[in-house]
N, C-alpha and C positions, 0 to 999 in steps of 0.2 A: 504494500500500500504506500503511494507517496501522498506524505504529509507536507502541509504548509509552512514552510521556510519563510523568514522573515530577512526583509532585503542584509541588514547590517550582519548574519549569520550566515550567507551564500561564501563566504573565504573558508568557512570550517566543513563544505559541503564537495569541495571541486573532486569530478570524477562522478557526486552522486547525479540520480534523475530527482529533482524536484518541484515542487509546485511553488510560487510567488502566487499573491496577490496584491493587487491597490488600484491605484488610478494612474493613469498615462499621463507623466508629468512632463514628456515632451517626445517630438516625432520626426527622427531625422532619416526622411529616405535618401539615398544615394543610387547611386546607378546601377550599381551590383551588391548593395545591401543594406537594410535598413536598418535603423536602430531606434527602440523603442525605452523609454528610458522612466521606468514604473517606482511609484512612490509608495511606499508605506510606511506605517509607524516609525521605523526603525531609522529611516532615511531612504535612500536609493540606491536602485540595483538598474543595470542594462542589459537590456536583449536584443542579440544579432542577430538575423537572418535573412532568409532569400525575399525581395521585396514582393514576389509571386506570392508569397506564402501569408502573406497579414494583411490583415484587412486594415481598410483607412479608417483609424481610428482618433479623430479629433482629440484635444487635452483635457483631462480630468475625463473619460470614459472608465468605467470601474473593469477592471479585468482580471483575470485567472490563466496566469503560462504556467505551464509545463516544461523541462527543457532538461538537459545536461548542463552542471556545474563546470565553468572549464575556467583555469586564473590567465588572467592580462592584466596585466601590469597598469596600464591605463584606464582599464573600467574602475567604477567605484569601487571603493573596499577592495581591487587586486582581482577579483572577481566577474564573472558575469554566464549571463543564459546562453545557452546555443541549443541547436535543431527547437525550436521552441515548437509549442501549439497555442494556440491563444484562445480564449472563451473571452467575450465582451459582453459584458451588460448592458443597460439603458444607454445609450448616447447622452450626452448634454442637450438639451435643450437649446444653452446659448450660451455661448462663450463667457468665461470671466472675465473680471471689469476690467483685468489688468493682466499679463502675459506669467503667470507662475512658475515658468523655468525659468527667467531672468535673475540672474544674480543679483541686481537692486532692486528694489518698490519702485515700478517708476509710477508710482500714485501719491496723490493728496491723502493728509490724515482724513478728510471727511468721504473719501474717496473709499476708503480702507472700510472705517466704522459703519457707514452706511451698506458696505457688503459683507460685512463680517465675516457671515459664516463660510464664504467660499475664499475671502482675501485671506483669513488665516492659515490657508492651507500653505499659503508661500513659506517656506521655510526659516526664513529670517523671522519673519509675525509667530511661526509657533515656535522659535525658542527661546520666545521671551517668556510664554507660558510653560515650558520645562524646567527655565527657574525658579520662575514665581512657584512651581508644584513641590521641587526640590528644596524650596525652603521653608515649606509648609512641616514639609515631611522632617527637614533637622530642629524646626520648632517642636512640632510634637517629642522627639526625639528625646532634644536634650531636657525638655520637662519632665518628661516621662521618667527620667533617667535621675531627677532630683528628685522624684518621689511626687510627683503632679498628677491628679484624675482628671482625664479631660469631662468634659460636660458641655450639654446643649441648653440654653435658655431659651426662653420666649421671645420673640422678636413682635408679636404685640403684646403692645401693653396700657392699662389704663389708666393711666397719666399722665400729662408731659411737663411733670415736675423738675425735672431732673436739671435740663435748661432752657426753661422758657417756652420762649414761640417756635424758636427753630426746630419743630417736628411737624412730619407727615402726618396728619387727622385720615382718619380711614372709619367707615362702617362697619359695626361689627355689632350683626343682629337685630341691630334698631338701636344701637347706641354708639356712641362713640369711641374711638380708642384710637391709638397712635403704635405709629413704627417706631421699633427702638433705636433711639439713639447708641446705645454702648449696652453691655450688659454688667453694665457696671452693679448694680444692685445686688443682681442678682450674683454675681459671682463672690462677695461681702457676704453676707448670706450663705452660700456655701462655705468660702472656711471654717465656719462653726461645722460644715458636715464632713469634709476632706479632709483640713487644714489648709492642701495646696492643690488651686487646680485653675486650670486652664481650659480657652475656646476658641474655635476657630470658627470664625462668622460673620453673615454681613450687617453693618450699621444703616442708621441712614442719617443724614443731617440736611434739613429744610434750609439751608444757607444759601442765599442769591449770588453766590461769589460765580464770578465766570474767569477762571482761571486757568493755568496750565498745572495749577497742586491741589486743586478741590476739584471732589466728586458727590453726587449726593448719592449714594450709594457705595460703599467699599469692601473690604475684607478685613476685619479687625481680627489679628492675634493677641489674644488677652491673656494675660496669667494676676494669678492674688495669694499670695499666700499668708501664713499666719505665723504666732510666736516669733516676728520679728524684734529687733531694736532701733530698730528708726530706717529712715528710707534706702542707707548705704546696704543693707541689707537684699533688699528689693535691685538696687544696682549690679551685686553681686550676680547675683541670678539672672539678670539680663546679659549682663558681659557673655556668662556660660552658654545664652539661648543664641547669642550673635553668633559665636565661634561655631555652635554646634550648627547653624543654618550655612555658611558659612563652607562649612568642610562638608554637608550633604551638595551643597551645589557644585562643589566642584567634583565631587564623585560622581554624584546622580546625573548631572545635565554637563560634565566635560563638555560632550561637543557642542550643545549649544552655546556654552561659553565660547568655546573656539570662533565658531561660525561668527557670532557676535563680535568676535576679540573683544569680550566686555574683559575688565581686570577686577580679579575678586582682592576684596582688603584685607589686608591681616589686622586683627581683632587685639590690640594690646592687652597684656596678663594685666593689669591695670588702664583701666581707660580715663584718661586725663579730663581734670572736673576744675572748672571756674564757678564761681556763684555769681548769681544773677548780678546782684550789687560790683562786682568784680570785673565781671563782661561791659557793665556799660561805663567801669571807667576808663578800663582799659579801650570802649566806642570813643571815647569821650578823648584821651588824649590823640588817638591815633589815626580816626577819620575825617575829622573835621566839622564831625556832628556830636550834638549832646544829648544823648536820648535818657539820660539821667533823669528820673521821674517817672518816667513811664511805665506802665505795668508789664510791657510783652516787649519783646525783641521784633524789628521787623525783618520779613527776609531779607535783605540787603545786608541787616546787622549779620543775622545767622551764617551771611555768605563770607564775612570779613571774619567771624570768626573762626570758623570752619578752616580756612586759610589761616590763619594764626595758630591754630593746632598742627596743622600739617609741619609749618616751617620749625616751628620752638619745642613741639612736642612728637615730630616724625606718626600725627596718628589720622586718622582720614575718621576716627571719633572723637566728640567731646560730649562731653554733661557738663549741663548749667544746671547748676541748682538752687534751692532756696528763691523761688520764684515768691512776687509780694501775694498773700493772701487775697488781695483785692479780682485779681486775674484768677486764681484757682477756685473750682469746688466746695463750696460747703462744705463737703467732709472729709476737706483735706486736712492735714495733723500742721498746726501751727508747729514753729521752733522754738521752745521755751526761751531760750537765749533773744530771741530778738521777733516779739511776738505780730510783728508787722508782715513777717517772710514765714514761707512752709518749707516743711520737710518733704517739696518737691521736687521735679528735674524735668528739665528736656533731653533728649539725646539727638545732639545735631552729625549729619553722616552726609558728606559731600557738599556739604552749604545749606542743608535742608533739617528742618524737624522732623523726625522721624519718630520718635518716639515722648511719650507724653505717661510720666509716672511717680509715684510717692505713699508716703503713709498717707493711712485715712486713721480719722477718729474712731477711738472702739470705745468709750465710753455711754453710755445712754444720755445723762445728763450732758453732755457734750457736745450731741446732736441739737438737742434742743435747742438750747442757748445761742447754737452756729444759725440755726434757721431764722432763728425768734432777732437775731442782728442781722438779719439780709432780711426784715420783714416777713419771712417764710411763716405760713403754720405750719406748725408740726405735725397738727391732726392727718394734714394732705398727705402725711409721708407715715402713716401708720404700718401699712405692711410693710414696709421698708424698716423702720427703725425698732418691731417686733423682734430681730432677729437679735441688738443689743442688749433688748430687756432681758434677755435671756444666758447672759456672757457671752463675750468673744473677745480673743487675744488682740493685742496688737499687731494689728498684719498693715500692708499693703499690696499694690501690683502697679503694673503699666498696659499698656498698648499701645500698638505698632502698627502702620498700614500698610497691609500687604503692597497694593498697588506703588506705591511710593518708596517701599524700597526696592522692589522692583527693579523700576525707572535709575534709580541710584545705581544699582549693580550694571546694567544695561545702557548707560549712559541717554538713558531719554530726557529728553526735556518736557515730555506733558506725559501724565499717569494715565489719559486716556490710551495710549499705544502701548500699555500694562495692564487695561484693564480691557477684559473679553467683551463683553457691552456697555460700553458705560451709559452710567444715566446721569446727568447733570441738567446744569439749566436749561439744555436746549433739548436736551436727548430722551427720549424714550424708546425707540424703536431704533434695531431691531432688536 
């Protein structure tokens, strides 16, 4: 019986008869021989034969060869089909929007997104999602591997306490309810059941920003754990999930890396940390601007600094931390020491924020007081704050956006060419 061979496995075959399948990723007849050059999962594999012998088969036709394994040095992988048979399936309908054996995109990004499903098949657009999946897989990993349960939360929910307006309103049964912003709650809430655990899932955020780092819609990699001692703890743990994402992409997606020539970071045993107050003095002598006062870094800052970590600290990471209170969460953990700033951090990676994390309050009375000074009632946050009354350690977590570090690793400039549909301000379909 011949079994199906996968194109990138055809060099460990030469000699055998086997079967390929995929799609006709390009059609080069010549005069005394053709060659058909078939894509699947793995990459690409070629088949030669008499141009009598195959039928015209347009690109992206789904097919099934037959043939003898023989090595040439110039076919893909060393490799390739000979005496073939060909079975074809459905013809295309209509050509794609864009020529998919071409070594560039010669399209527009709205060119791309509006075709999706058939432009990702170009090889460059699917290994971006090789890494994005590669670093899902060393997230879980290295969690896993710290003693983290993953877990799935609700993505509705019935309140959009959490922050404000910025959420999706949606019907649900005759009442109202909203898509979740973060799972943040809920994952709080679980350390009392875990200690440590983590999620991989999408957010949404109602935000009119129309930019090339906002999406409404993303992939949040979330972790929270517990019986911390303050937020360097929670860093600790992150440093370990970078490295482990990290060294699964280079393992799991080498070639898309190749193909890309994206360059993967090395991950310092220590990742180099300014605090907030520290960052904009150091904005403050060195740019020309004084952003002293202000609650948030803007990206421009985040870009200068990024570059000041590279040159003085050789790292392509930094954390800033101890961001003002004013800008973070309700139930983010003040710093005793200086109760104006929290026990938070960013993690900036290539000029960008990428990551957004710290202690939370585990107090009950804690809560309250935090809400009852931002105006909040606390009633609005009753299942929420049920899980305090009840103990829970001091813990914290962070998150990460898939899409965006991505783009980082991949050198893109907009997270929609990271992200498989995106939905933003303009986008819904496809």
């Amino acid at each position: 019986m011949i079994h199906r061979v996968l194109a990138a496995d055809l060099p460990r075959h030469v000699g055998e008869h086997v079967e390929i399948a995929g799609w006709v990723h390009r059609r080069r007849p010549l005069k005394s021989v053709t060659f058909l050059v078939i894509r699947d999962r793995s990459g690409l594999a070629q088949v030669v034969g008499d141009p009598a012998g195959f039928p015209r088969l347009p690109e992206e036709t789904v097919v099934r060869v037959r043939g003898r394994v023989t090595a040439n040095a110039q076919a893909p992988g060393g490799a390739e089909l000979t005496e073939p048979a060909v079975v074809a399936g459905p013809e295309p309908l209509r050509p794609p929007p864009f020529d998919l054996y071409r070594p560039a995109i010669p399209a527009s990004l709205p060119t791309i997104l509006d075709n999706a499903p058939v432009a990702l098949r170009h090889p460059l657009l699917k290994a971006r999602f090789t890494i994005a999946a590669a670093s899902v897989a060393g997230f879980r990993e290295s969690l896993a591997a710290q003693g983290f349960t993953e877990v799935h939360t609700p993505k509705i929910v019935a309140t959009a306490t959490e922050s404000g307006a910025n959420v999706f309103e949606i019907g649900f049964f005759g009442r109202p309810a909203y898509l979740a912003q973060s799972p943040q709650f809920f994952k709080q809430a679980l350390v009392g059941v875990f200690e440590r655990v983590y999620e991989v899932g999408p957010v949404f955020r109602a935000e009119p920003h129309d930019t090339a780092r906002h999406l409404a819609q993303y992939t949040s990699l979330d972790a929270e754990l517990g019986f911390i001692t303050d937020h360097r703890d929670v860093m600790a743990v992150l440093r370990q999930v970078l490295a482990g994402m990290v060294e699964s992409v280079s393992v799991r997606a080498a070639d898309a890396v190749e193909l890309l020539g994206a360059e993967l970071p090395r991950v310092p045993e220590e990742i180099p940390e300014i605090t907030f107050a520290g960052a904009q003095e150091l904005l403050a002598r060195h740019t020309g601007e004084d952003p002293r006062g202000e609650p948030d870094l803007a990206p421009a800052h985040e870009r200068w600094l990024s570059g000041w970590a590279r040159r003085v600290h050789g790292s392509e990471f930094l954390f800033v931390t101890g961001y003002p209170m004013a800008k973070r969460p309700f139930y983010t953990h003040r710093d005793p020491a200086q109760p104006a700033y929290s026990r938070s951090f960013d993690l900036l990676f290539r000029g960008l924020e990428l990551v957004t994390g710290g202690q939370r309050l585990h107090h009950y009375p804690d809560y309250v007081a935090a809400l009852e000074a931002r105006g909040e009632d606390p009633a609005d946050y009753r299942d929420y704050l049920a899980a305090f009354a009840h103990g829970m350690p001091p813990h914290g977590g962070f998150a990460l956006g898939l899409e965006r570090w991505t783009a980082r690793l991949t050198g893109d400039d907009n997270v929609r060419r990271t992200t498989l549909f995106p939905r933003d301000l303009h986008r819904l379909t496809p």
